[in-house]
Residue, then its C-alpha position, 0 to 999 in steps of 0.5 A: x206976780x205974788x209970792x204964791x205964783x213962784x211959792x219954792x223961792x219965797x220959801x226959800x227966801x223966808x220961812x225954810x231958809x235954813x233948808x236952803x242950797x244954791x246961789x243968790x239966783x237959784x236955790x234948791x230944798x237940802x236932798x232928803x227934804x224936799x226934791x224941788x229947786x226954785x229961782x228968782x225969775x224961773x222961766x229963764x232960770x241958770x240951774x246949772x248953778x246948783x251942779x254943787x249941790x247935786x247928784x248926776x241922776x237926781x230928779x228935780x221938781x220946779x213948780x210955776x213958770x216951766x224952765x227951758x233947761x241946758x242940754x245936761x238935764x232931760x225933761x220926765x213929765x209935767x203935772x197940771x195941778x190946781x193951786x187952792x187957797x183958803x181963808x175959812x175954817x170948816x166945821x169938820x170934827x178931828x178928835x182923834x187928830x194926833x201930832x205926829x213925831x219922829x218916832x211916828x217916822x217909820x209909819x208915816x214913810x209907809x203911809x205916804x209912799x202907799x199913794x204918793x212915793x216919791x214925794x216924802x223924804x225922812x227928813x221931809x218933816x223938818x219942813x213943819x207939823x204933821x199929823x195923824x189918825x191912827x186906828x188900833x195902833x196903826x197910821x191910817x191917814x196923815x197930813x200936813x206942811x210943806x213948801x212955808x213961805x211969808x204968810x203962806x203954808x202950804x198943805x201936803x201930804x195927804x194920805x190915807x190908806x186904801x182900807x180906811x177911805x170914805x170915813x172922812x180922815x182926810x177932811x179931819x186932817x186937812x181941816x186941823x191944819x187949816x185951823x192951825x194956820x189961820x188960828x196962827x194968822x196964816x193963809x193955807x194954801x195946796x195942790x191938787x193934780x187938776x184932773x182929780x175932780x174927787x179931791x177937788x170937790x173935798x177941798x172946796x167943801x173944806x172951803x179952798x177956791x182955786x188960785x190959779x193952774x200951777x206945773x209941776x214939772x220934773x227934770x234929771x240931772x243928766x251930767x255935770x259937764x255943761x256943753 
């Protein structure tokens, strides 16, 4: 197993330690980050260790290896993503790329939740950079870093309004933040839901080949009385 076979952990254990909650054997993004636990050896993982640190109600992500859970937690669904890593940067133009900064908070919460609700959180930007297209003052496409482990970043949040597709954003956003990173000596790495064949085309153009098939798979906390 490398580290990007069970990315949460190592990103807990390395670059986003400080957004860490948990045990030494199971850790969770702090609520209003990141909606995802991890774990050193996730198929036979104890999660019941995290009861401290959630809410009865609260959904989880884990993302790799699926879990068998305890009776307290029910299982919602499971998406097969593609995992995608990247180690060129593309010819891609991004003059009108923009850092993105707190008082861009509003914006990118309306934006994100547009296509992917659930996913972005207001505290979500603490875990890296984020950048943006605006057009007339307006934010019309964004992206940027998510899950940070050793050597690894991985690209997220992609996102561009229903009215501004087809002109390219997405590629300009996606390709700044790869140059970033490998500009930093670090390797760029992302999901994509598997069925997406559109996306995965634009990712493989931007120069991503695909790793391996990932799960992300989504549980609720049921109770915190353990039968």
């Amino acid at each position: 197993m490398t580290t990007l076979d069970n990315p949460v952990w190592h990103a807990l254990q390395t670059v986003h330690r400080t957004l860490a909650q948990g045990t030494a054997s199971v850790q969770r993004y702090k609520a209003g980050v990141l909606q995802v636990m991890g774990a050193e050896h996730p198929e036979t993982a104890p999660y019941n260790e995290l009861l401290d640190w959630l809410t009865v109600g609260e959904k989880m992500f884990t993302v790799g290896d699926v879990p068998v859970l305890p009776d307290n937690w029910r299982y919602i669904m499971q998406v097969d993503c593609l995992q995608m890593i990247c180690g060129q940067k593309a010819d891609v133009p991004n003059t009108d790329v923009v850092k993105l900064e707190d008082k861009n908070l509003a914006d990118m919460l309306t934006l994100i939740n547009i296509s992917l609700p659930g996913f972005f959180h207001e505290q979500t930007p603490l875990l890296g950079d984020y950048f943006g297209i605006f057009q007339e003052g307006r934010l019309v496409a964004m992206a940027g870093e998510r899950m940070r482990l050793q050597g690894y970043t991985e690209v997220s949040a992609v996102a561009t309004h229903p009215e501004f597709t087809g002109r390219g954003y997405a590629q300009q956003l996606v390709a700044h933040v790869v140059a970033k990173n490998l500009d930093a000596g670090i390797i760029p790495f992302l999901h994509v839901t598997a069925t997406n064949e559109r996306a995965v085309k634009v990712y493989e153009k931007l120069g991503f080949k695909t790793r391996r098939r990932v799960s992300f798979t989504q549980f609720e906390l049921l109770s915190k009385v353990v039968l």
